[in-house]
N, CA, C and O atoms as a CHARMM CRD file, in Angstrom:
* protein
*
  208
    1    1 UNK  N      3.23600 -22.40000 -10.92600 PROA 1      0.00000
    2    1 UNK  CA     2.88800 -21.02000 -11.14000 PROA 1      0.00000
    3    1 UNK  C      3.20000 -20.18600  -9.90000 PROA 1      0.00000
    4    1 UNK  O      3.51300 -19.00200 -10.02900 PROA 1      0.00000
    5    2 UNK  N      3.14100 -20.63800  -8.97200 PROA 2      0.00000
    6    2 UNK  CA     3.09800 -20.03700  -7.78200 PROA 2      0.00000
    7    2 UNK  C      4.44500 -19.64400  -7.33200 PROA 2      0.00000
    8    2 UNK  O      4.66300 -18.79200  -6.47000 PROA 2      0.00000
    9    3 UNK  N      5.34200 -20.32600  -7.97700 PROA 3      0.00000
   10    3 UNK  CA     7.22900 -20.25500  -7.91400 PROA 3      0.00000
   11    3 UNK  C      7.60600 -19.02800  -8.92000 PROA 3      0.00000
   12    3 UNK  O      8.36000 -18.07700  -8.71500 PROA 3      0.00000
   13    4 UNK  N      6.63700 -19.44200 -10.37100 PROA 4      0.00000
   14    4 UNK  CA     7.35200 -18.32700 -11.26900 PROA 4      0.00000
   15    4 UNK  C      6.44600 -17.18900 -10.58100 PROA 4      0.00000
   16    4 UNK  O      7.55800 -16.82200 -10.20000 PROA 4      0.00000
   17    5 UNK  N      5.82200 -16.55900 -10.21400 PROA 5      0.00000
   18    5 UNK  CA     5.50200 -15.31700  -9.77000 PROA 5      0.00000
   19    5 UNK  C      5.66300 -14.89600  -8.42700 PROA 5      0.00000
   20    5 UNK  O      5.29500 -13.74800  -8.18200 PROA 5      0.00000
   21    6 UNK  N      6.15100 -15.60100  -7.47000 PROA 6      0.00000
   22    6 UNK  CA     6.97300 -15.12500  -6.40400 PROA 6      0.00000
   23    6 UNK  C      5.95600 -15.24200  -5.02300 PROA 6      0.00000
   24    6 UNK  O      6.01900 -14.50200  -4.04100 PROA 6      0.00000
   25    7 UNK  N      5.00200 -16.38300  -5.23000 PROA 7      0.00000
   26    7 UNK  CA     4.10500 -16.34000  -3.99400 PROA 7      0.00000
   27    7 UNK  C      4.98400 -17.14600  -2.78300 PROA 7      0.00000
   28    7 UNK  O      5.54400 -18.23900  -2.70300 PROA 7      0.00000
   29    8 UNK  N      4.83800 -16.29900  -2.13300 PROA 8      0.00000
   30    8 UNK  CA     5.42400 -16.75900  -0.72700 PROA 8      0.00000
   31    8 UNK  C      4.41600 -17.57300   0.37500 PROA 8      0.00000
   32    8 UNK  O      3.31300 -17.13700   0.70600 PROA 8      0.00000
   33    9 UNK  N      5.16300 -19.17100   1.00900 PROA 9      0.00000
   34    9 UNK  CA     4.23200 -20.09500   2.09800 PROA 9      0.00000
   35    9 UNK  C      4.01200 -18.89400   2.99000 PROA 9      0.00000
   36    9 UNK  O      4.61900 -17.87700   3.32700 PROA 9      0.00000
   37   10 UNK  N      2.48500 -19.68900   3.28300 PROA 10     0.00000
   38   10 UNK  CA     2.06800 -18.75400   4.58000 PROA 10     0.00000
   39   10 UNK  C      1.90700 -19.79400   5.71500 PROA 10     0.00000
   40   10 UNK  O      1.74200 -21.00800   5.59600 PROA 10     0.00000
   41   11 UNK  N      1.97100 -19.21900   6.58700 PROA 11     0.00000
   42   11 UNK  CA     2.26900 -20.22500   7.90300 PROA 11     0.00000
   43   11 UNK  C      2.27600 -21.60900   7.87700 PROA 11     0.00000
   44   11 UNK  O      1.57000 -22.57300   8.17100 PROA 11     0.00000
   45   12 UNK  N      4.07300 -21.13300   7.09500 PROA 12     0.00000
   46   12 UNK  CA     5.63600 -21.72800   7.40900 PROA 12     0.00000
   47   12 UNK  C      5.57400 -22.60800   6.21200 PROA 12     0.00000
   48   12 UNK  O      6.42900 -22.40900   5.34900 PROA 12     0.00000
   49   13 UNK  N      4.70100 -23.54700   6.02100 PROA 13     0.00000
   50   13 UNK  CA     4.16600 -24.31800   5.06300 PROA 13     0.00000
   51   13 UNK  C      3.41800 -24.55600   3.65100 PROA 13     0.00000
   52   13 UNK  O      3.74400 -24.86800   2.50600 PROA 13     0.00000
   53   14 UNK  N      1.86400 -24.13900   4.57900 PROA 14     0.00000
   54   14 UNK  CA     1.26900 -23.89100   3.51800 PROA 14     0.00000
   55   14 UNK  C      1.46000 -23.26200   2.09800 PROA 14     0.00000
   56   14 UNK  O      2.35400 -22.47000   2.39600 PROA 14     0.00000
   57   15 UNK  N      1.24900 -23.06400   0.78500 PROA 15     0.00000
   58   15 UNK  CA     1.01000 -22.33300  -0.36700 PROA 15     0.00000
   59   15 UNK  C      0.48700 -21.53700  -0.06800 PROA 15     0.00000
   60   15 UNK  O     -0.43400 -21.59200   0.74700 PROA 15     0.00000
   61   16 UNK  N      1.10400 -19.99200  -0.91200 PROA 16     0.00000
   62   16 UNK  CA     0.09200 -19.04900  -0.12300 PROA 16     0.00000
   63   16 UNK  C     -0.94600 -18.78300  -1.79700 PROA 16     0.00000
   64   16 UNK  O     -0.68500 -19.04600  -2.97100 PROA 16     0.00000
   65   17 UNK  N     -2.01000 -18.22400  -1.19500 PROA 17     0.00000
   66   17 UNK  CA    -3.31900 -18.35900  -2.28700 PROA 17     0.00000
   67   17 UNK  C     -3.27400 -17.04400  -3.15200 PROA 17     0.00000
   68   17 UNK  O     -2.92900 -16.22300  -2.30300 PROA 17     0.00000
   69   18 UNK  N     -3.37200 -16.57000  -3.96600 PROA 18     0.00000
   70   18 UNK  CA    -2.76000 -15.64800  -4.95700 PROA 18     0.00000
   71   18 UNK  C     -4.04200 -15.86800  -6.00600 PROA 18     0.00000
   72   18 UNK  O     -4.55600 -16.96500  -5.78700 PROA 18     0.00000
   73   19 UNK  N     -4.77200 -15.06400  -7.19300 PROA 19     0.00000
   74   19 UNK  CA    -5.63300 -15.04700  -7.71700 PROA 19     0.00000
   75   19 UNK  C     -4.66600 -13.82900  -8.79600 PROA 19     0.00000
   76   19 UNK  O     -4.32000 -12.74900  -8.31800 PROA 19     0.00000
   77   20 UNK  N     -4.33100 -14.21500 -10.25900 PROA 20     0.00000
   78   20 UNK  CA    -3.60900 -13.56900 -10.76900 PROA 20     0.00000
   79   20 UNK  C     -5.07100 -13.42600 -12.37300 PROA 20     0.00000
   80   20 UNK  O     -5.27000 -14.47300 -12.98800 PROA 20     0.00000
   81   21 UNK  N     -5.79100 -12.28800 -12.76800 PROA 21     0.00000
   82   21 UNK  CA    -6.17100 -11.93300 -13.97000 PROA 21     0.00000
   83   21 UNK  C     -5.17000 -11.30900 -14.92500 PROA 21     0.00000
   84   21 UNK  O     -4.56200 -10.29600 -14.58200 PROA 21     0.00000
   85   22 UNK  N     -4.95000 -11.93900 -16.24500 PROA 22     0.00000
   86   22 UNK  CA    -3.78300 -11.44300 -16.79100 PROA 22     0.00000
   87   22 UNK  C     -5.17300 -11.81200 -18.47400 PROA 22     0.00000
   88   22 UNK  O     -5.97100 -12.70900 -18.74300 PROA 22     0.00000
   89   23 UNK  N     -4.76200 -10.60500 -19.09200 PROA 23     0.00000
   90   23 UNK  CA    -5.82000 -10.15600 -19.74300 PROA 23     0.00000
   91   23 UNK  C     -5.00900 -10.71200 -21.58200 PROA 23     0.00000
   92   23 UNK  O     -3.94000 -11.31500 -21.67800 PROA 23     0.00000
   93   24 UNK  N     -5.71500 -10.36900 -22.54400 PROA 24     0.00000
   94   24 UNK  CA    -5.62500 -11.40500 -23.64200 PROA 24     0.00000
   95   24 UNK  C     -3.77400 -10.61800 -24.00300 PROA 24     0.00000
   96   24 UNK  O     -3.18900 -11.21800 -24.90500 PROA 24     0.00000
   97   25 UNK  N     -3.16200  -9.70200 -23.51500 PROA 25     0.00000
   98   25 UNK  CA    -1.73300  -8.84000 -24.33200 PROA 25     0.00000
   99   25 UNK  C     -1.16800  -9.23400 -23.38800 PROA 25     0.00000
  100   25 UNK  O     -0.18300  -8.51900 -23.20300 PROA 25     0.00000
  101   26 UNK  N     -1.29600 -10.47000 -22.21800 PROA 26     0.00000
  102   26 UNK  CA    -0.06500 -11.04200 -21.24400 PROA 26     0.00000
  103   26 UNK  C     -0.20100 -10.06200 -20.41900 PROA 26     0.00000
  104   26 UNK  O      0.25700 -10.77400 -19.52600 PROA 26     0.00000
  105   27 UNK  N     -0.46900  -8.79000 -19.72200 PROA 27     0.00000
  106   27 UNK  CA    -0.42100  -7.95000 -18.63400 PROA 27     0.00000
  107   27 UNK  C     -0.95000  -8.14000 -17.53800 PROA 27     0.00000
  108   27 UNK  O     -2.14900  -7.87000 -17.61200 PROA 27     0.00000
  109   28 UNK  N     -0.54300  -8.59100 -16.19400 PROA 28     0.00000
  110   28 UNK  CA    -1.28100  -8.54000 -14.82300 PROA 28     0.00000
  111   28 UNK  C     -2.58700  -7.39600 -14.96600 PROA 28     0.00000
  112   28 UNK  O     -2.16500  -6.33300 -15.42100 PROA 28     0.00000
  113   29 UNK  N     -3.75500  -7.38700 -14.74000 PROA 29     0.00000
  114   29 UNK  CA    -4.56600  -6.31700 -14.75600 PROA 29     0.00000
  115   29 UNK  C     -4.87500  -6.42300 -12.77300 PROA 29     0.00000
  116   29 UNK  O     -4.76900  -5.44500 -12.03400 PROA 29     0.00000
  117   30 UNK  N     -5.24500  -7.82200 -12.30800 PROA 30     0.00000
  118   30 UNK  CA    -5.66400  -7.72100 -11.11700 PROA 30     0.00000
  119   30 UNK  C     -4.83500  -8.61300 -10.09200 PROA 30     0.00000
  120   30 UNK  O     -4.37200  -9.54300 -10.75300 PROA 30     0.00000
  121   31 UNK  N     -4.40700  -8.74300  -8.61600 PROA 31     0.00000
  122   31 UNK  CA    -4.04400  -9.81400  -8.22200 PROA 31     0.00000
  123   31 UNK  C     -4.52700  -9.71400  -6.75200 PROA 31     0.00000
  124   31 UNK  O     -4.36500  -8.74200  -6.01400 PROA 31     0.00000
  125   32 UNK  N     -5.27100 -11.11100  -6.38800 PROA 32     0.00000
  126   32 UNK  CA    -6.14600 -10.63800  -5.44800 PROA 32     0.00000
  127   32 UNK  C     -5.86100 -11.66400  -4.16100 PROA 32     0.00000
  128   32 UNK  O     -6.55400 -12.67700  -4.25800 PROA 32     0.00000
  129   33 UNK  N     -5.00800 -11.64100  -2.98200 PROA 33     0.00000
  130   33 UNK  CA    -4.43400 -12.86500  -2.14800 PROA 33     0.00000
  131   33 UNK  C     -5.24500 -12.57300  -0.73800 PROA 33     0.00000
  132   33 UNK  O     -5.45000 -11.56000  -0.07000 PROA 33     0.00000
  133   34 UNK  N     -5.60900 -13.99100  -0.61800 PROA 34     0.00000
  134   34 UNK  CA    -6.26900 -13.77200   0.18500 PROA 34     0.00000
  135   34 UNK  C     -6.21500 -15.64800   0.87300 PROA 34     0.00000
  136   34 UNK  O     -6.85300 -16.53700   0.31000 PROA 34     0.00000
  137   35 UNK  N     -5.61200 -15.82700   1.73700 PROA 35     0.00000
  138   35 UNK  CA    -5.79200 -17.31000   2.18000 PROA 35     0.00000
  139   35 UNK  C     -6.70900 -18.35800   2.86000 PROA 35     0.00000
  140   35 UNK  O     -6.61200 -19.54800   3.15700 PROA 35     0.00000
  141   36 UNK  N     -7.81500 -17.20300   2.99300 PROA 36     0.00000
  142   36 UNK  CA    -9.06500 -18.12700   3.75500 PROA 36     0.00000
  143   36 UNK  C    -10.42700 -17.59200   2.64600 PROA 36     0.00000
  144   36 UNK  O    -11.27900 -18.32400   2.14100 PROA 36     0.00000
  145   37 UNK  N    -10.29600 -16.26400   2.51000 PROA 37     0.00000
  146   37 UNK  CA   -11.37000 -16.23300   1.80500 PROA 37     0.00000
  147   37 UNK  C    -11.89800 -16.67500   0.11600 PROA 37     0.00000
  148   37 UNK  O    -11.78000 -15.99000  -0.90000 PROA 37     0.00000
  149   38 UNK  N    -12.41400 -17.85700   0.24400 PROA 38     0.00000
  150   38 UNK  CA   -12.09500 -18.66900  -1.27700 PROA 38     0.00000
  151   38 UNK  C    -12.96100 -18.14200  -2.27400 PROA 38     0.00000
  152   38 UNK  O    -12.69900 -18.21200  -3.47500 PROA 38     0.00000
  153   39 UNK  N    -14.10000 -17.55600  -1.75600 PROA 39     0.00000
  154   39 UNK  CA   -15.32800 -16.90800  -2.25700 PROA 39     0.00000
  155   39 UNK  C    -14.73800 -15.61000  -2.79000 PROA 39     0.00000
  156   39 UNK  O    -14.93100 -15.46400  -3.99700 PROA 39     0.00000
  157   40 UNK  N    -14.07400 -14.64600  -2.19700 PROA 40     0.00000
  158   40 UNK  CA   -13.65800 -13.59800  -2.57700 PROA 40     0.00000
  159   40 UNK  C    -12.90600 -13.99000  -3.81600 PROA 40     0.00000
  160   40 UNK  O    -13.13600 -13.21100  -4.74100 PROA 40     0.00000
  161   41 UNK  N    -11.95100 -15.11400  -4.15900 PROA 41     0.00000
  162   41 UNK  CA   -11.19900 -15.16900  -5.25400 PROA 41     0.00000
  163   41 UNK  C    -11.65500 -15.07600  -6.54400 PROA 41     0.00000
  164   41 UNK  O    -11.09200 -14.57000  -7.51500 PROA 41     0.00000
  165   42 UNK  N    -13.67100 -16.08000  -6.40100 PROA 42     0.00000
  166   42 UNK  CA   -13.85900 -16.04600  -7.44200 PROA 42     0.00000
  167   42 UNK  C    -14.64900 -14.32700  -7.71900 PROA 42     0.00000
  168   42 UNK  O    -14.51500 -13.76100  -8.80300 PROA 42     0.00000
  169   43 UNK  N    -15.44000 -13.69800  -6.55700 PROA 43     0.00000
  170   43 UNK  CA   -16.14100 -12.76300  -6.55400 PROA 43     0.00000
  171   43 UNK  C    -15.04200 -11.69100  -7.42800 PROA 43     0.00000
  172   43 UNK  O    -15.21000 -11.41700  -8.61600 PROA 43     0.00000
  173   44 UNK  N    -13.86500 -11.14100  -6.55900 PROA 44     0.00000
  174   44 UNK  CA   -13.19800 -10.24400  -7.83600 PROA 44     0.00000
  175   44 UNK  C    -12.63700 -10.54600  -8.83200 PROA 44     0.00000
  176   44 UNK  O    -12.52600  -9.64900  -9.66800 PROA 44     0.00000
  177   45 UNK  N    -12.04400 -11.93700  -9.16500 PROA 45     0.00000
  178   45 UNK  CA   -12.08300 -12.41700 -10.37800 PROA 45     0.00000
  179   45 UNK  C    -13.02000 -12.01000 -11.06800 PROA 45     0.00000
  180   45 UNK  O    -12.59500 -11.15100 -11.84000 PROA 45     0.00000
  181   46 UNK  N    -14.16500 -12.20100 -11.19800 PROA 46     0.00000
  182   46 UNK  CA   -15.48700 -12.15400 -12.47300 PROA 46     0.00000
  183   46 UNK  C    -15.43800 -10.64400 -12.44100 PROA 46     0.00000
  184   46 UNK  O    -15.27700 -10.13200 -13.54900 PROA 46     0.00000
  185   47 UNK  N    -15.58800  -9.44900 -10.95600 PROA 47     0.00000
  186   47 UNK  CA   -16.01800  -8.37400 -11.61400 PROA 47     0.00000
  187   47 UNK  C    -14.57500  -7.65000 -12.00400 PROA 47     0.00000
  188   47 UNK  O    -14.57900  -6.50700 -12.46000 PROA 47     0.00000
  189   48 UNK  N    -13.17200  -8.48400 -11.76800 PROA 48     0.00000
  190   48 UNK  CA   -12.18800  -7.84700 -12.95700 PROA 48     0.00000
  191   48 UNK  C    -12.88300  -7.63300 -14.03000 PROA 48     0.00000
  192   48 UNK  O    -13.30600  -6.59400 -14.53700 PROA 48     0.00000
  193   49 UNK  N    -12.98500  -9.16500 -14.43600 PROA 49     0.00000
  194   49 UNK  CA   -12.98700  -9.58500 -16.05000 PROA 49     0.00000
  195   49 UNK  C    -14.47900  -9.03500 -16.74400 PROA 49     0.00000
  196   49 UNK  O    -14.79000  -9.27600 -17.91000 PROA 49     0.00000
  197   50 UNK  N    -15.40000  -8.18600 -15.70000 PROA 50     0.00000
  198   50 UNK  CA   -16.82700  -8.09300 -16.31100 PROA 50     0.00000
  199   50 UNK  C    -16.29900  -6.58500 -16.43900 PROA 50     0.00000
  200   50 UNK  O    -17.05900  -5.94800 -17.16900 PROA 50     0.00000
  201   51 UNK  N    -15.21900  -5.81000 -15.95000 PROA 51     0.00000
  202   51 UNK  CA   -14.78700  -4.56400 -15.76100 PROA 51     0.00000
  203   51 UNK  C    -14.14200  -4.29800 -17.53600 PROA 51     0.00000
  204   51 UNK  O    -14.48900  -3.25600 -18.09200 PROA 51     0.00000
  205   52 UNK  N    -13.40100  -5.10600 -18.15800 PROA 52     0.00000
  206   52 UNK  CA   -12.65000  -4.95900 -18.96800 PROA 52     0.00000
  207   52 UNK  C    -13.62800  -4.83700 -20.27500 PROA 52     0.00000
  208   52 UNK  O    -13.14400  -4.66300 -21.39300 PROA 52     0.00000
């Protein structure tokens, strides 16, 4: 997943961390990258999806 949407390694190596909400008609609604903060991924994840 991380190839078909164009996430780029972050230092040099690593995978970089990407959080993609794509809603029930296939459309990106949110995308939230962030590589250390793991808590944040799920925190705006839920209030996307509690938004819709």
């Amino acid at each position: 997943m991380r190839k078909l949407f164009g996430v780029p390694s972050t230092l040099f190596v690593l995978p970089g961390r990407v959080t993609y909400i794509i809603d029930q008609e296939g459309i990106v609604r949110h995308i939230f990258d962030s590589m250390l903060d793991f808590k944040a991924h799920v925190t705006e994840s839920l209030n996307t999806i509690k938004s819709f």
